[in-house]
Structure formats: structure tokens, C-alpha cells
C-alpha positions in Angstrom: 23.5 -15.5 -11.6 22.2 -13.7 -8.3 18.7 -13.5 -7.7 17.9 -10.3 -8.5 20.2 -9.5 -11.1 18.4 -8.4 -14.5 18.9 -10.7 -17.8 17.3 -8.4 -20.0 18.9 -6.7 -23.4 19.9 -3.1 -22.8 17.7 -0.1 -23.9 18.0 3.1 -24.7 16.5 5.5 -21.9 15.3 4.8 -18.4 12.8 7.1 -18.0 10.0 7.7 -15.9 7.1 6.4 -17.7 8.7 3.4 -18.6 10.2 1.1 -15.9 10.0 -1.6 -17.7 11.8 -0.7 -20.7 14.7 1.4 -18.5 15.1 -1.9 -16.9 16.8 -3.4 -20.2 19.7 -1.4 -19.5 22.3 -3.8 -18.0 23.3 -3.1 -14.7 24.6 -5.3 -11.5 22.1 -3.3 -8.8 19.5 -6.4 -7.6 15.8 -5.5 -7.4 13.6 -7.1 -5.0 13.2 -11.1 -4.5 9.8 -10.5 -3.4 6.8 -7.8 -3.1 4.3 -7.8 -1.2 1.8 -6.0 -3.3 -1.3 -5.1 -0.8 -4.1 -4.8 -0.4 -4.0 -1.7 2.0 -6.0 -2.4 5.2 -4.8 -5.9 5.7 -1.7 -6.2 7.6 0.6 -5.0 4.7 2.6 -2.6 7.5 2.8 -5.2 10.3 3.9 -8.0 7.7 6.6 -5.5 6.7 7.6 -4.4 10.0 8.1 -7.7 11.0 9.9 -9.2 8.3 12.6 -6.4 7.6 13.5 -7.5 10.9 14.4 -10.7 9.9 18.2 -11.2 9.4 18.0 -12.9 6.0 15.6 -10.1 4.6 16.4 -6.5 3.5 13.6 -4.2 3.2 14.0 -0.5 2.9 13.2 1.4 6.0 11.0 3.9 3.4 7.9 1.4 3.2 6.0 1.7 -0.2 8.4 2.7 -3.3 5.3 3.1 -4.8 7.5 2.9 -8.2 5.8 0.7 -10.2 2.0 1.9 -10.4 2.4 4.7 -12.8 -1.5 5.3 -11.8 0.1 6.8 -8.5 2.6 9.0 -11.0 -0.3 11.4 -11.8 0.0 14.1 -8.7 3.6 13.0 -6.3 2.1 12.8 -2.2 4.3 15.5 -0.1 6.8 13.0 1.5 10.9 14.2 1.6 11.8 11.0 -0.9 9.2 11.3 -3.3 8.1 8.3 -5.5 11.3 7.3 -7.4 11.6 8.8 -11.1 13.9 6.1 -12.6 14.8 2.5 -12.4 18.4 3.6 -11.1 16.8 5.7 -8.3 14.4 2.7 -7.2 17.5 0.3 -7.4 19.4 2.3 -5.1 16.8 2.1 -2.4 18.1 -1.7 -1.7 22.1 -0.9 -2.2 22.7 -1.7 1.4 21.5 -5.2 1.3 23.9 -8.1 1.5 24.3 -10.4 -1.1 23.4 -13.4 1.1 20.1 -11.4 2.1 16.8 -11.6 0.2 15.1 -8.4 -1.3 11.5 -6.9 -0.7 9.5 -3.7 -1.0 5.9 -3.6 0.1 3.8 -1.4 -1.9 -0.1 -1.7 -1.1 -1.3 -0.1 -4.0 0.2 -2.6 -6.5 -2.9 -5.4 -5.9 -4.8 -2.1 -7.2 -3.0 -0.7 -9.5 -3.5 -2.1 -13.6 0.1 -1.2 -14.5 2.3 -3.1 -11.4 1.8 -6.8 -12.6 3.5 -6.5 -16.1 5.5 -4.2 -14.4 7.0 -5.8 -12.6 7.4 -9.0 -13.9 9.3 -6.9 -17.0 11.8 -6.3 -14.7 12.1 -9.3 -12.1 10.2 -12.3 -13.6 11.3 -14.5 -11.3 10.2 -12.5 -8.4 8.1 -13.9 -5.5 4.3 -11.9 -4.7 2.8 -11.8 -1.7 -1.0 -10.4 -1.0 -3.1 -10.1 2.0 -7.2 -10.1 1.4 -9.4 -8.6 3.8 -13.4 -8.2 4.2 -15.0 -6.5 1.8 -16.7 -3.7 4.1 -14.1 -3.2 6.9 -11.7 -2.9 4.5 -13.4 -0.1 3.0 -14.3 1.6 6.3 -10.8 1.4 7.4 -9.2 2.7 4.2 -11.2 5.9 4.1 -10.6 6.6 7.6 -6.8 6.1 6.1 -7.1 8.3 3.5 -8.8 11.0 6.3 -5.6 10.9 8.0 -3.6 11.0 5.0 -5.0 13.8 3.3 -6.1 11.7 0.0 -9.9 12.0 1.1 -12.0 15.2 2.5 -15.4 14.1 2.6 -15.5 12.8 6.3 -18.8 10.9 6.2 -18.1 7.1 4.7 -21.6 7.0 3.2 -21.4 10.2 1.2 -17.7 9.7 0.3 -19.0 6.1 -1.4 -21.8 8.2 -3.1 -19.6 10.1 -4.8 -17.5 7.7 -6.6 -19.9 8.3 -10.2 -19.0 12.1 -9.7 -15.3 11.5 -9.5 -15.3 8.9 -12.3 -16.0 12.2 -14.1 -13.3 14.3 -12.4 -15.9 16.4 -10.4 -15.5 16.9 -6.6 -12.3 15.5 -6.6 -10.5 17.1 -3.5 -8.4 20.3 -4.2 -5.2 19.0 -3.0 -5.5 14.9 -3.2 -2.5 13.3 -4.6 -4.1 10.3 -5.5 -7.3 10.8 -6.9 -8.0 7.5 -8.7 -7.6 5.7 -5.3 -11.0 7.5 -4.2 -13.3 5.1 -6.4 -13.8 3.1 -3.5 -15.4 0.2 -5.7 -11.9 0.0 -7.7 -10.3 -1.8 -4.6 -13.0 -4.6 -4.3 -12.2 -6.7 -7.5 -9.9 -9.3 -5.6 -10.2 -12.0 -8.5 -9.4 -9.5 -11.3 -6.4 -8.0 -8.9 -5.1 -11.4 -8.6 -5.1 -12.7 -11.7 -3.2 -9.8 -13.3 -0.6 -11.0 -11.5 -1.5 -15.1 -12.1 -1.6 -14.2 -16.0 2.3 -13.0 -15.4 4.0 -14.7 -12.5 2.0 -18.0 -12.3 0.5 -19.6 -9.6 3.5 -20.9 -7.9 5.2 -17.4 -7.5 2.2 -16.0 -5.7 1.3 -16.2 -2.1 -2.6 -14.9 -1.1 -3.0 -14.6 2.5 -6.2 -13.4 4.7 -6.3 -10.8 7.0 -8.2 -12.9 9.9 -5.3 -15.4 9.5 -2.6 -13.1 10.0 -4.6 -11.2 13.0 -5.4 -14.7 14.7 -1.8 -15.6 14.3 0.8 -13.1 13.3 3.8 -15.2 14.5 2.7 -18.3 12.6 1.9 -16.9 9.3 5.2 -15.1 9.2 6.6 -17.9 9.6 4.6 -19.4 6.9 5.9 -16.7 4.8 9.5 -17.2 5.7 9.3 -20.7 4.4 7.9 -19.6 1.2 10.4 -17.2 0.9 12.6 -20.3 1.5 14.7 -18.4 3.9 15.5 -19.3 7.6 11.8 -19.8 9.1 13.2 -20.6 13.0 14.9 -16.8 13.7 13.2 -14.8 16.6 10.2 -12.8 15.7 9.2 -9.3 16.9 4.8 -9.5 17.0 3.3 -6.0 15.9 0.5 -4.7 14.8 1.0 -1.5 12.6 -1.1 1.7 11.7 -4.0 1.0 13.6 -6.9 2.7 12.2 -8.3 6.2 13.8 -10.7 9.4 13.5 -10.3 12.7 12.2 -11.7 14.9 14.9 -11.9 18.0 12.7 -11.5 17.3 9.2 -10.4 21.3 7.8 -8.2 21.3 11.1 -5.7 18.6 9.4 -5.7 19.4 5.9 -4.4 23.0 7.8 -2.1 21.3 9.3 -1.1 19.6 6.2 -1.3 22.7 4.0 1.4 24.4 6.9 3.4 21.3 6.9 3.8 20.8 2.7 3.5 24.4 2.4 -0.2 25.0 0.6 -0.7 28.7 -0.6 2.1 32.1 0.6 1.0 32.2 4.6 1.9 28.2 5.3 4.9 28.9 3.0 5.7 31.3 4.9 5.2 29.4 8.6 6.8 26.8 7.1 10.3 28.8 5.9 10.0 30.4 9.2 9.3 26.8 11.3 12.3 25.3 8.8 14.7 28.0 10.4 14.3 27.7 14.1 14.3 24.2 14.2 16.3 20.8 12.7 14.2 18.7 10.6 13.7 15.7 13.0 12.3 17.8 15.9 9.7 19.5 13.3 8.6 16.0 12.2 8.1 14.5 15.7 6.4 18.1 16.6 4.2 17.4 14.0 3.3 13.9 14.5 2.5 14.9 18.6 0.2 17.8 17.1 -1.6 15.3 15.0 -1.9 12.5 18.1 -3.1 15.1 20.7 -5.1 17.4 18.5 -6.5 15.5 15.3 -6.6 11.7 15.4 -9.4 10.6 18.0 -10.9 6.9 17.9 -12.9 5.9 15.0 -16.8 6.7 14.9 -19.1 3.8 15.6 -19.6 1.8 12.8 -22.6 2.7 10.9 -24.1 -1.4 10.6 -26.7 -0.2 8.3 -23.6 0.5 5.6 -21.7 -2.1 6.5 -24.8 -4.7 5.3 -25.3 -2.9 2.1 -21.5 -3.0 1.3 -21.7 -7.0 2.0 -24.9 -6.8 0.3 -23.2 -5.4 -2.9 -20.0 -7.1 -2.8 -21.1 -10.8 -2.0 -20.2 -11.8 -5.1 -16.7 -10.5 -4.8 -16.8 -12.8 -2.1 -17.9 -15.9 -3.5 -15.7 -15.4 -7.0 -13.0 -15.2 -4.5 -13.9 -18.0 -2.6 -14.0 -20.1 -5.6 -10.8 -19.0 -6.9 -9.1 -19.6 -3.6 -11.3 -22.7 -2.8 -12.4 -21.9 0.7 -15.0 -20.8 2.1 -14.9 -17.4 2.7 -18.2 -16.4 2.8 -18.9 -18.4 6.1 -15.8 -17.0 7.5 -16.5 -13.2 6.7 -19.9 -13.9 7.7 -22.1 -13.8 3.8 -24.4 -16.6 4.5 -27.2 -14.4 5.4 -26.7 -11.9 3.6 -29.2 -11.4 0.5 
């Protein structure tokens, strides 16, 4: 048999809600050889970039499927493709691979997500995992200033957006428009050991592959290639070095969700620029118009970093630190810099 191919019975309905049971039906599209599952923040994007380059590797040029976390299900994010409603429409994102190439999709919001382990491993036990760990705090930092630029968060001060988290447990003072609303319980993406072990309990130790983020920043050539080889897949072929999404400002905050509302069409006026943007000019032109508008307008470099946060985020996630450093067995707390910290 292929790798990739399914061996489970067939089912009745593939439906939305349940990929796992829709993946019962028989059928001879592959799914991926590997993931890599996140965590956002960490060198997911550049780990991606670089290996869908790879000649023995085929990775959709659509990064994050998303398909898997049925927590991301709850309000679709305004992108062309969407998330994919059925196991048949996530299959067909990998139909031009060829059968001598491995699969993989990179989804950072699986380490997060409850629902992707057992997910996934319904569907493709055999399936490889690869995550990428990053300091507590910068990792944070860097994913609100993500979800800033993305449109998932509003509240542009890090401090206050943290503060909110027990409102928005609650389902107060959840932005308007956000797609992903769970996603803003900042806290939710700082249980490494639990997010690892749903997929241990599943997959087993062998199938798993945890990196960290200074690794793969110190030495982005070298721990491809140490990926490669756990892939078991030619490890010597040229390598393109990148560094993906680096992290940025907001310069005005209400200036990009306008420019978001006008682009995904928010309310009867940005419907109405949009239909009337849509008919002058082709699609490609009105998303590289877009992305220049958001460059010369929006995005500035990030604030200072506010060091009195930053030590209260160590401060309350040092134990994150040293369960993880335990489970890994190394010493992460001297290399993130946690001795001190009290």
C-alpha cells in the first residue's frame, strides 16, 4: 500500500463535523505523510517555505488547511479558498503530488487545537508530526501583533488584550468581526506539555518531532536537514534559507480593520467599493494593491517591548517551562533565560 492511502472501513457521510468518520469512506486520494502542527510564532512559515521546495516533498502552495481543528470551524476567516468542508475537498488540495513525493500540510493551530490529534490520527495513523516550541513571552508578544495584522484581535495594547482573556472566556468583548475568537485566550497557547501529549497519547513518541525555535533561528539550513532525515527523504538536495512573516506594527488599528471591512466587504458602502473595485480591475492586481496599501500605510515596526510584561509573563509561565523541560529533558529554562526569574 502507498503511504497515505486510507485502510479504514467505509462510512456513510463525509461531512463537515466529522472528518474522521468521512475518512472511512474508501477512496485512493493520499493525505499527508506528515504535519507540521505549530505552534504559530515559531518558524512554522519558514519551515514550510523551505521544505515545499524540496523535490521529494509536496506541500500545497495554500499554507494552513486549517481542516482538522473543528475549533477554527466556528466563524470561516475571509480568504478565496475557505477552510475545506469535506474530507474530499481537503484531499484534493494534494492531487498534484507525485506518487514518489512525500505529503505535508502545515497548520499552526493544530498544537492548539483539542480536536486535531485524534483527528488526525483517525484518518492517517501512520502519519509523521512535526512541532516547533518557542519562549513563552515572545511568543505571545509576536502572536498578538499577528493577530493585529490579521484582523483576529482589536485591542492594540498587549497588556490590556492579556487582561481580557476572563471577559472573553465569557463571550464578552470579543471583537465584532473576529473569526477566531477562541484563539484570543492568550493563556490557551502556553500549555506545551498538554499540547504535546495529545498528540504522544495518539501517534507515539517515535512519530513525533519537537523542535525549538532558537535552534531553527541559529541554524535554519541544518535543522531542515535534520528534518529531511526524519522524514527519511533525500536530506543532501539544495536548500533555499528564509525567514517568513516577520512580525510588525499596526500603525492605526481602526485604519486596517477599514481596510479589511472594504476588502471582505463589512456592511452596504464596502460592499459597494468592493463590487465597484471587483469591476475595474482583475483579481491579482486588487490583491497586490492591497497588500502595497497595507505595507506603505498600516504595518510599521513593532513597538518597544514593554520588559516590565515580558517578566510577569516569564514570571507566570515558568512552570510551563520547566514541565517542558522535563518532558523534553533539556534545559530549557537556562536557554530561554528562567533561572532568575521568581
Amino acid at each position: 500500500m502507498r503511504r497515505g492511502e486510507l485502510t479504514h472501513e467505509p462510512h456513510e457521510e463525509d461531512s463537515l463535523s466529522g472528518p474522521a468518520e468521512a475518512a472511512r469512506r474508501p477512496s485512493g486520494a493520499r493525505l499527508p505523510d506528515f504535519f507540521i502542527v505549530g505552534q504559530p510564532k515559531a518558524g512554522t512559515t519558514a519551515l514550510y517555505e523551505m521544505l515545499r521546495r524540496h523535490p521529494g516533498i509536496y506541500m500545497p502552495a495554500s499554507k494552513e488547511p486549517w481542516f482538522f481543528a473543528a475549533e477554527l470551524r466556528e466563524r470561516h476567516p475571509p480568504r478565496p479558498e475557505g477552510i475545506p468542508g469535506t474530507l474530499e475537498e481537503y484531499r484534493s488540495l494534494f492531487e498534484a503530488a507525485r506518487p514518489d513525493q512525500l505529503i505535508g500540510e502545515a497548520s499552526s493551530l493544530y498544537l492548539w487545537s483539542r480536536t486535531a490529534a485524534p483527528a488526525i490520527a483517525a484518518v492517517q495513523p501512520a502519519a509523521r508530526i512535526i512541532a516547533i516550541l518557542r519562549e513563552p513571552a515572545s511568543m505571545l508578544r509576536s502572536l498578538h501583533l499577528q493577530f493585529l495584522q490579521t484582523y483576529v484581535e482589536t485591542e492594540a495594547d498587549f497588556r490590556r488584550a492579556l487582561e481580557l482573556e476572563s471577559a472573553r472566556r465569557q463571550g464578552h468583548q470579543v471583537p465584532r468581526h473576529t473569526y477566531w475568537p477562541k484563539v484570543l485566550l492568550y493563556s490557551e497557547h502556553v500549555r506545551y506539555v498538554e499540547q504535546l501529549n495529545r498528540y504522544r497519547e495518539v501517534f507515539g513518541p517515535d512519530q513525533m518531532l519537537v523542535l525549538i525555535y532558537d535552534d531553527f533561528a541559529a541554524d535554519n539550513e541544518g535543522t531542515v536537514r535534520g528534518v529531511l532525515r526524519y522524514l527519511q527523504t533525500d536530506e543532501t538536495a539544495p536548500i533555499e534559507v528564509m525567514r517568513a512573516n516577520p512580525t510588525v506594527g499596526v500603525r492605526s488599528q481602526r485604519l486596517n480593520e477599514l481596510l479589511h471591512a472594504v476588502s471582505v466587504g463589512h456592511g452596504p458602502l464596502s460592499r459597494s467599493v468592493k463590487a465597484a473595485i471587483k469591476g475595474l480591475t482583475p483579481r491579482r492586481l486588487r490583491r497586490n494593491a492591497l497588500y502595497s496599501a497595507q505595507r506603505r500605510v498600516i504595518y510599521i515596526d513593532p513597538v518597544p517591548v514593554d520588559e516590565r510584561l515580558m517578566l510577569e509573563l516569564r514570571r507566570r509561565f515558568k512552570h510551563e517551562v520547566v514541565a517542558l523541560s522535563e518532558y523534553m529533558e533539556r534545559d530549557l529554562v537556562s536557554l530561554w533565560g528562567y533561572e532568575d526569574v521568581s
